[in-house]
N, C-alpha and C positions, 0 to 999 in steps of 0.2 A: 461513764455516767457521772461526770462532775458535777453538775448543774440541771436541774429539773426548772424548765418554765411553767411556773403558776397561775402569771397573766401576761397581758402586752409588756409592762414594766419591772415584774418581778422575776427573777430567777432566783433558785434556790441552790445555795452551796451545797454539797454534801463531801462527806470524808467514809470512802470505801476500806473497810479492813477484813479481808478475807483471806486466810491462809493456807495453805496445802494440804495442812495436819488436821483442820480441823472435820468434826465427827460429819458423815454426812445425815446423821439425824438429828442437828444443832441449828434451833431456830436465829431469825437474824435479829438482833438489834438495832431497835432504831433509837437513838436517843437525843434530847431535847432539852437545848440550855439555859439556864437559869436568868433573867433581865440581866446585862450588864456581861453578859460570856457569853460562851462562841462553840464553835465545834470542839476546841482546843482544850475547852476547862475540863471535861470526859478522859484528857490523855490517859490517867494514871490508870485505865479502865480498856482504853481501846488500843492503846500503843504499843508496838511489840516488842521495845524497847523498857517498859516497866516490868517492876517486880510483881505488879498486880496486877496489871493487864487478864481481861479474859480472851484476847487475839485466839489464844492457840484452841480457845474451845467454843467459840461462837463467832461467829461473823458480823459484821457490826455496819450500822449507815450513823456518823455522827453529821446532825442538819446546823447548819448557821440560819434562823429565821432571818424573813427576811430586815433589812435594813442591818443586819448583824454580820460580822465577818464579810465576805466574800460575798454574799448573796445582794441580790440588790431590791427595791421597792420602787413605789409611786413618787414621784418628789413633789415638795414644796412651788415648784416652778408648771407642773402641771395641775395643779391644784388640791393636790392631796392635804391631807393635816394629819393627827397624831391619830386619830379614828382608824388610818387606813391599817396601823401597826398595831390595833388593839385586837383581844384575844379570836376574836370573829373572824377576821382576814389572816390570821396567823393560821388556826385550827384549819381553813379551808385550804389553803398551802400545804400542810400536813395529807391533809385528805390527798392532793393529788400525786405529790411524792408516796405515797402507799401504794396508789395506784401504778405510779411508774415502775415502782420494784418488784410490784407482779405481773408484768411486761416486759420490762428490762432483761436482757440476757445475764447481765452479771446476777441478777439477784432471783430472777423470776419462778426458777426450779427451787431454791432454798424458801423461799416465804412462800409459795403452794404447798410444797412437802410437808416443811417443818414449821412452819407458823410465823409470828411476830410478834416480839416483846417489847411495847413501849416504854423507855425509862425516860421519865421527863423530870426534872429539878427545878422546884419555886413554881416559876411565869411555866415553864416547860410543860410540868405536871396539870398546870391548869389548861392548857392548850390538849394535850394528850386525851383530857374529856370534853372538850368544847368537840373536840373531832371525832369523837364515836356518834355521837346524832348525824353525821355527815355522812357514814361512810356507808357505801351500797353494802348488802348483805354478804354478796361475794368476797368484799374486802374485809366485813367485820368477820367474818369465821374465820380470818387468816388471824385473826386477834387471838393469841394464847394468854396473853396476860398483861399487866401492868405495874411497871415499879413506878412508884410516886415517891420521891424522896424530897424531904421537907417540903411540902407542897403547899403551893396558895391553895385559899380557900375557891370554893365552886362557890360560894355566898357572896355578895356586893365588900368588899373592904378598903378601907383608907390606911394609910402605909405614910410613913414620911419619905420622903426620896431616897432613894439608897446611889451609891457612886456608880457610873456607867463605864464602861470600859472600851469597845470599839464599835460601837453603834452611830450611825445617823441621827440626827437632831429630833427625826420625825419618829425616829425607832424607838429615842429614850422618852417621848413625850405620849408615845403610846398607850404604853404601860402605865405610868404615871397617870395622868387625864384622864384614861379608860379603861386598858384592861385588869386595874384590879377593882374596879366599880362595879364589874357585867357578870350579873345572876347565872348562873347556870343551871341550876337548881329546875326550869321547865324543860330542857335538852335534855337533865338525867333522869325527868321523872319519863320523858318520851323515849328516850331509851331502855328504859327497864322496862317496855312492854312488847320489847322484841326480846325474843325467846336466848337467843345466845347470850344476853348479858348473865345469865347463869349458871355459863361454861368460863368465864374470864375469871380468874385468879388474880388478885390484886392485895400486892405487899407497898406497905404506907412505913416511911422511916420517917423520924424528927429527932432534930438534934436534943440534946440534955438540956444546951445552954444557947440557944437557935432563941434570938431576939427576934429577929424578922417573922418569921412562919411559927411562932411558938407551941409547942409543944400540945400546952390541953387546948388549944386553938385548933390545932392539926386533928386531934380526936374529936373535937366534938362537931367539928363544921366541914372538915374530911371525911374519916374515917364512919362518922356513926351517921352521915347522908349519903354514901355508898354503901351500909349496910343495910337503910329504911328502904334500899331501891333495889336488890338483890345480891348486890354483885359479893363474891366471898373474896371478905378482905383481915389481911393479917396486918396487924400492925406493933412495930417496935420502934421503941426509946433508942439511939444511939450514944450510951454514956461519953460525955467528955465532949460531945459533936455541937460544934454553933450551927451555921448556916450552909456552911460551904462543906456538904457531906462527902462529896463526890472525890473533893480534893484532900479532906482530914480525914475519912476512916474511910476508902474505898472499897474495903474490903468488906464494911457494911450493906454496901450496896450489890457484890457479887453474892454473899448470904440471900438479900432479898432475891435476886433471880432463881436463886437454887430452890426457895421456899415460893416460888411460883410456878416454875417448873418440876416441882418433884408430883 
């Protein structure tokens, strides 16, 4: 299951790490990368080659959205624009990759069994809740929890451009032009009136020194509009962490799974 088709035009990368040793009561991760990274920015986390890797104790789907890495989109030549990669068409992508993985044979007994831990970083994290309004009920009870690490805001916000790394033209202008503009705020107030958002567990990281997602940014326009709406969320400071948490203190971010899962 390399590729998950989301429409006519899009398909969806993913990066499978499942290993022999791991527990058979270890939910799967699925995780979601930042504007401007890829499946690949996750390594120090999925790889079974690092020293911090959680390979050997979870099983992992890292997704390349689309227009990002490997995965493909709508193009400029069929009429698309930078709308089509903003966070609405991303989160619905999302949705059907979940659904694939509890179908799929590689994945479909682990995410029934044991559940689904979303970790999304920045744009990732904002897509992670644009997609729980989406998801049938059967999918959202697969929902054990959420790591949001440095995460956009669910509020409208204007950003300067940050540098893109292997994305399509339509992919970097998504984000930019629109997905960090789109409210989400009426998706989590319609979410929180179904009953399971009060079984999800969700841990919120922000860097110390995180210019981009700022810190009392993160708390008051994250963290304390998923507490107005039920969902039980824990949130910590990462001393010493700019932006890039995933890659600078990974070990911060295997903490937040344990503090969601415990």
């Amino acid at each position: 299951m390399e590729f998950v088709q989301t429409s006519p035009e899009t398909k969806i990368h993913l990066r499978l790490v499942k290993e022999s040793s791991i527990s058979d009561s270890s939910p799967l991760l699925v995780f979601l990368h930042y504007w401007g990274g890829s499946s690949s920015t996750w390594y120090k986390l999925t790889s079974p080659d690092s020293p911090t890797s959680l390979s050997a104790r979870y099983p992992s789907i890292s997704i390349n959205n689309r227009g990002w890495g490997q995965s493909t989109g709508p193009t400029a030549e069929s009429g698309a624009t930078g709308k089509d990669y903003s966070i609405a068409p991303l989160a619905q992508d999302l949705v059907a990759v979940l659904q694939s993985l509890a179908t799929n044979e590689a994945t479909a007994s682990i995410a029934k069994d044991n559940g689904i831990v979303l970790v999304g970083h920045s744009m990732g994290a904002k897509v992670a809740l644009a997609a729980l309004e989406k998801l049938s009920d059967d999918i959202l009870a697969l929902v054990k929890g959420l790591v949001l690490v440095a995460p956009a805001p669910p509020t409208p916000l204007i950003l300067p451009p940050r540098r893109a790394l292997a994305g399509n033209a339509l992919a970097k202008e998504g984000w930019i032009a629109h997905g960090m503009q789109e409210d989400l705020l009426p998706g989590l107030d319609r979410i929180a009136e179904r009953p399971r958002v009060k079984d999800i567990k969700v841990s919120v990281l922000a860097g110390e020194f995180d210019v981009v997602e700022q810190k009392d940014r993160v708390q008051s326009d994250v963290v304390q509009n998923l507490i107005a709406r039920g969902f039980n969320v824990g949130f910590s400071i990462v001393k010493g962490a700019k932006h890039l948490i995933p890659l600078e203190h990974p070990e911060a971010v295997s903490r937040a799974l344990d503090d969601v899962l415990s």
